[in-house]
LUMLUM-138370 format. One record per residue (C-alpha): residue number from 1; residue in one letter; chain; z, y, x. Coordinates in steps of 0.1 Angstrom, whole numbers, plus 2048, in hexadecimal, padded with zeros to 3 digits. Layout:
<marlo resi="NUM" resn="a" chain="A" up="Z" north="Y" east="X"/>
...
END
This chain:
<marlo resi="1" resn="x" chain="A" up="84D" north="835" east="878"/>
<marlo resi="2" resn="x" chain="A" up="845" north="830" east="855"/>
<marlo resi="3" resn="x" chain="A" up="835" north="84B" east="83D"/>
<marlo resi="4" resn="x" chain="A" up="826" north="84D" east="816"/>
<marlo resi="5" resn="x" chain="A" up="812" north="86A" east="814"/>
<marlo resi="6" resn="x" chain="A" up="7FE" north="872" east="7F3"/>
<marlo resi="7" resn="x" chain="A" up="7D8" north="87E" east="7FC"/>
<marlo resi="8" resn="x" chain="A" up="7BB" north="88A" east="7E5"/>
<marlo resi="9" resn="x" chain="A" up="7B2" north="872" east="7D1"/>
<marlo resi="10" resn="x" chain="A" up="7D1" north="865" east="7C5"/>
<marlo resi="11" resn="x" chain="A" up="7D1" north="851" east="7E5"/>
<marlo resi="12" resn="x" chain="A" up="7F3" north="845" east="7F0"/>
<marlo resi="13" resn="x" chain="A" up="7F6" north="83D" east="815"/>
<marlo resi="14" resn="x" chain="A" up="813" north="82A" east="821"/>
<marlo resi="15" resn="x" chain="A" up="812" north="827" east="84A"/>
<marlo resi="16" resn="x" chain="A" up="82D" north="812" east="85E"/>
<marlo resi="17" resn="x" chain="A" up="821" north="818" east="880"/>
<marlo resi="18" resn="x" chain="A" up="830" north="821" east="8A6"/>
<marlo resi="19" resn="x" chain="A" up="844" north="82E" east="8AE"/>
<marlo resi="20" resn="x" chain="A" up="859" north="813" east="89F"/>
<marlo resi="21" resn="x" chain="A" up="87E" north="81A" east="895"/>
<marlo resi="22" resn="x" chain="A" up="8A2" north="80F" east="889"/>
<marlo resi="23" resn="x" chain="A" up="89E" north="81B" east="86A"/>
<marlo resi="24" resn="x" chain="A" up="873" north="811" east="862"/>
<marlo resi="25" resn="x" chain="A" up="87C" north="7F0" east="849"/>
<marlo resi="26" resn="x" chain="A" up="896" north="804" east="834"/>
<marlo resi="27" resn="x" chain="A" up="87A" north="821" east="834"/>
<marlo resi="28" resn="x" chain="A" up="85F" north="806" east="82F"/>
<marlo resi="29" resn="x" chain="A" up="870" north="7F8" east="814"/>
<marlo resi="30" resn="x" chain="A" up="877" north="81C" east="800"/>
<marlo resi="31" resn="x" chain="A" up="853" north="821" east="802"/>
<marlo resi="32" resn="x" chain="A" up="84B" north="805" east="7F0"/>
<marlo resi="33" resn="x" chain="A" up="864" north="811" east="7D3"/>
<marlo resi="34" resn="x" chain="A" up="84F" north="830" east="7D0"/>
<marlo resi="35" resn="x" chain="A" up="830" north="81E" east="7D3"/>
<marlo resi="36" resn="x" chain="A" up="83D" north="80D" east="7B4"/>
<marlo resi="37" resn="x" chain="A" up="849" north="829" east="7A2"/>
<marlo resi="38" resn="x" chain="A" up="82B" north="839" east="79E"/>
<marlo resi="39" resn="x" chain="A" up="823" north="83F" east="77B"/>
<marlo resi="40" resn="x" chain="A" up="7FE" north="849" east="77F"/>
<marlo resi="41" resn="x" chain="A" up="7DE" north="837" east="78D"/>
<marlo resi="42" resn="x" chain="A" up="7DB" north="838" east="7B5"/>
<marlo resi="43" resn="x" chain="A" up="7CB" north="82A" east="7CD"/>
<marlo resi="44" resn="x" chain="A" up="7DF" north="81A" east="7EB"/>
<marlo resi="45" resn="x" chain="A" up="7DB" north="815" east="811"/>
<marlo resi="46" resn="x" chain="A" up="7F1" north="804" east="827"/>
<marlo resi="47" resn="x" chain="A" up="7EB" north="80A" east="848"/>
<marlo resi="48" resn="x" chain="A" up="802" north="7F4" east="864"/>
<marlo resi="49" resn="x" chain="A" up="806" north="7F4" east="88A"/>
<marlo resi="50" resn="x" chain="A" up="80E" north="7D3" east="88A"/>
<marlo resi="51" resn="x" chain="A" up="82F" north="7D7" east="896"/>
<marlo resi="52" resn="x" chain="A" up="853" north="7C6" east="891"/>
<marlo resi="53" resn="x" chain="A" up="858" north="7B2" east="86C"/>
<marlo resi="54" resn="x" chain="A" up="86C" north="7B7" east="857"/>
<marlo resi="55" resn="x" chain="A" up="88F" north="7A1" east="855"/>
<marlo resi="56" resn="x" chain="A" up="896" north="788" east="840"/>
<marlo resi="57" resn="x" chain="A" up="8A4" north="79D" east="82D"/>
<marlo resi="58" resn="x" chain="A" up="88A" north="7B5" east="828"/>
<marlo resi="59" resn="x" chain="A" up="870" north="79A" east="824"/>
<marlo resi="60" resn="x" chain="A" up="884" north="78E" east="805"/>
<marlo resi="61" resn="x" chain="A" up="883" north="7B8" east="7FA"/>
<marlo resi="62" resn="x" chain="A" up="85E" north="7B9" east="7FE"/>
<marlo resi="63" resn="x" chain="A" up="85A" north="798" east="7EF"/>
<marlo resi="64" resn="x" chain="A" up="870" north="7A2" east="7D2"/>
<marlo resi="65" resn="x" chain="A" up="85C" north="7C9" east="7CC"/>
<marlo resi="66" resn="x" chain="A" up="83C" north="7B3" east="7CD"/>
<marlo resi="67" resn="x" chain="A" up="84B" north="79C" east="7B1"/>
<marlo resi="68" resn="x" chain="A" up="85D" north="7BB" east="79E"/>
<marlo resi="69" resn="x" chain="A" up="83A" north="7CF" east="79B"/>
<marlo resi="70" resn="x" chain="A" up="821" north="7B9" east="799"/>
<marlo resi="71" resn="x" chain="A" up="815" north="7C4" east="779"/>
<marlo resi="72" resn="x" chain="A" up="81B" north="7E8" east="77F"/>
<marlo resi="73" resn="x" chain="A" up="806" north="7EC" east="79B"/>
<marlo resi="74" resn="x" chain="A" up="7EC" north="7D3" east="78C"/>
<marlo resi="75" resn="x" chain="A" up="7EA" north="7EE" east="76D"/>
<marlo resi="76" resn="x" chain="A" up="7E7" north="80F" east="787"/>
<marlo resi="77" resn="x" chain="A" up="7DE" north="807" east="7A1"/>
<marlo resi="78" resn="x" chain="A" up="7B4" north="809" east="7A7"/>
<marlo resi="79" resn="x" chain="A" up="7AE" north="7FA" east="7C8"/>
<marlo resi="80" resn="x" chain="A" up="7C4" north="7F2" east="7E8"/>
<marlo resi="81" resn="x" chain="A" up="7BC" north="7F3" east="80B"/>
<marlo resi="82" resn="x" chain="A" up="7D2" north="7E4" east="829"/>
<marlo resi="83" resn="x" chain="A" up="7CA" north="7ED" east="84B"/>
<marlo resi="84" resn="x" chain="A" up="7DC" north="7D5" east="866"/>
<marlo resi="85" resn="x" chain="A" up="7D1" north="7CB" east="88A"/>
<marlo resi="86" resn="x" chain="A" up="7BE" north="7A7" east="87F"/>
<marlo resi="87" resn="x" chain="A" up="7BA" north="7AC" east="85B"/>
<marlo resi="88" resn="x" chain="A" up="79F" north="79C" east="84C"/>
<marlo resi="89" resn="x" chain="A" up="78E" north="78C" east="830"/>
<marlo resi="90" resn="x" chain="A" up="7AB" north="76E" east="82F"/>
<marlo resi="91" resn="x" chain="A" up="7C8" north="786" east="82C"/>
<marlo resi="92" resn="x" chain="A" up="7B6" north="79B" east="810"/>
<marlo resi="93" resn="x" chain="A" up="7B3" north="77A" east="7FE"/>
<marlo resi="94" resn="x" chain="A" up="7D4" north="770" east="7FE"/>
<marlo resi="95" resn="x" chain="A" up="7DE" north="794" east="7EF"/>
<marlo resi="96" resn="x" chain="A" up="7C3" north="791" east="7D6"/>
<marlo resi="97" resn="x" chain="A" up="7D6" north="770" east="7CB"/>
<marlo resi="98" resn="x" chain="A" up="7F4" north="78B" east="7C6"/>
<marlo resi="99" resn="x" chain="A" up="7DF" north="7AA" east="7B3"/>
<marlo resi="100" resn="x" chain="A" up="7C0" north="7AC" east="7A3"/>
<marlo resi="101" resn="x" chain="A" up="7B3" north="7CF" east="7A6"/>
<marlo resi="102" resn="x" chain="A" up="79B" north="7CF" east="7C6"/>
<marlo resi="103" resn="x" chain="A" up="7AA" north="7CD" east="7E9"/>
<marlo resi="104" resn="x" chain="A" up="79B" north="7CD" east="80C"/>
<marlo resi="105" resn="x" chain="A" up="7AC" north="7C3" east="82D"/>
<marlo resi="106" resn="x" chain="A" up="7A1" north="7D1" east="84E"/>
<marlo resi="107" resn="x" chain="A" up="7AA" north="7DD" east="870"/>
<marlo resi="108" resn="x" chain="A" up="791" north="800" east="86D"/>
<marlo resi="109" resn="x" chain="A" up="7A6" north="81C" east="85A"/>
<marlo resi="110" resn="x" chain="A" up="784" north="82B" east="853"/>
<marlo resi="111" resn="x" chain="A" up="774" north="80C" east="842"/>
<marlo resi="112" resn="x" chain="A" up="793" north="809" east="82C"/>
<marlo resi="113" resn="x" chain="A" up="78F" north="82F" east="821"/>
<marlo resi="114" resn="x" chain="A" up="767" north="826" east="816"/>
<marlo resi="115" resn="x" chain="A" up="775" north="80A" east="803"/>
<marlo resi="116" resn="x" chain="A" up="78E" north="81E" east="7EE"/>
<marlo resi="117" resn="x" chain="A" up="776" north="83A" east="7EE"/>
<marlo resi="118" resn="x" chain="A" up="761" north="826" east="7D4"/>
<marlo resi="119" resn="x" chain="A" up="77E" north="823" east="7BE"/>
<marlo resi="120" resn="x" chain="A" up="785" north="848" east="7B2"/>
<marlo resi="121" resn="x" chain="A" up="7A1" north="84E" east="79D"/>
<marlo resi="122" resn="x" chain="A" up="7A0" north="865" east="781"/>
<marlo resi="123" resn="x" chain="A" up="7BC" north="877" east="771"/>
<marlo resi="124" resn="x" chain="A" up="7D7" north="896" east="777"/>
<marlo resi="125" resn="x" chain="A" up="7D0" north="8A8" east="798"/>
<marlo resi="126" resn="x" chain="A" up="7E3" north="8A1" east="7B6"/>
<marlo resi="127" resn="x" chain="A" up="807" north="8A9" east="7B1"/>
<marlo resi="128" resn="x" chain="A" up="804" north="8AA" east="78D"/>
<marlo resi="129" resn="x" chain="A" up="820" north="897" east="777"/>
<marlo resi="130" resn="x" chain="A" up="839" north="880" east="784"/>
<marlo resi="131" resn="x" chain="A" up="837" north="86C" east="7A6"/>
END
């Protein structure tokens, strides 16, 4: 299952978790087109299960959108949190190579949402303008 949801804040919450299906990397993948056609700040958390990668194929899509809106993201986006089963200081590291607004990754949901909560974005009101 994979799901963006926008919540106060401007926080943008992209979850690929069980129960895992068919069509989860082509959903995976078009959330990360709207995650990159945002036009406002936002603050992002990924949250993962830890369940099947992606193919080849999809890897090279991911790598590609990482590539394509580098700087975009760098420009709105405030802070980033990942939440996966084993995350840690070393994979936030190697993202941080990637980005350079502030990222955490960990395994608790809850200390990723204190992280981003001390990076409030200010702006339009939720739903306000375009995506």
């Amino acid at each position: 299952m994979v799901r963006l949801d926008e919540e106060e804040g401007a926080l943008m919450v992209l979850r690929f978790l069980k129960p895992y299906g068919a069509q989860d990397e082509e959903d995976y993948l078009a959330a990360l087109e709207a995650v990159g056609a945002l036009r406002r700040p936002f603050l992002l958390m990924t949250v993962f299960g830890g369940g099947p990668a992606l193919s080849r194929a999809g890897e090279r899509r991911q790598a590609l959108w990482f590539k394509a809106t580098r700087a975009h993201l760098d420009r709105l986006c405030r802070a980033c949190a990942i939440v996966r089963p084993n995350a840690g200081e070393e994979m936030a590291r190697v993202f941080r190579r990637l980005w350079s607004f502030p990222l955490i990754a960990t395994p608790d949901e809850g200390e990723a949402r204190a992280f981003l909560s001390g990076h409030a974005v200010a702006g339009p009101p939720q739903g306000a303008g375009t995506p």
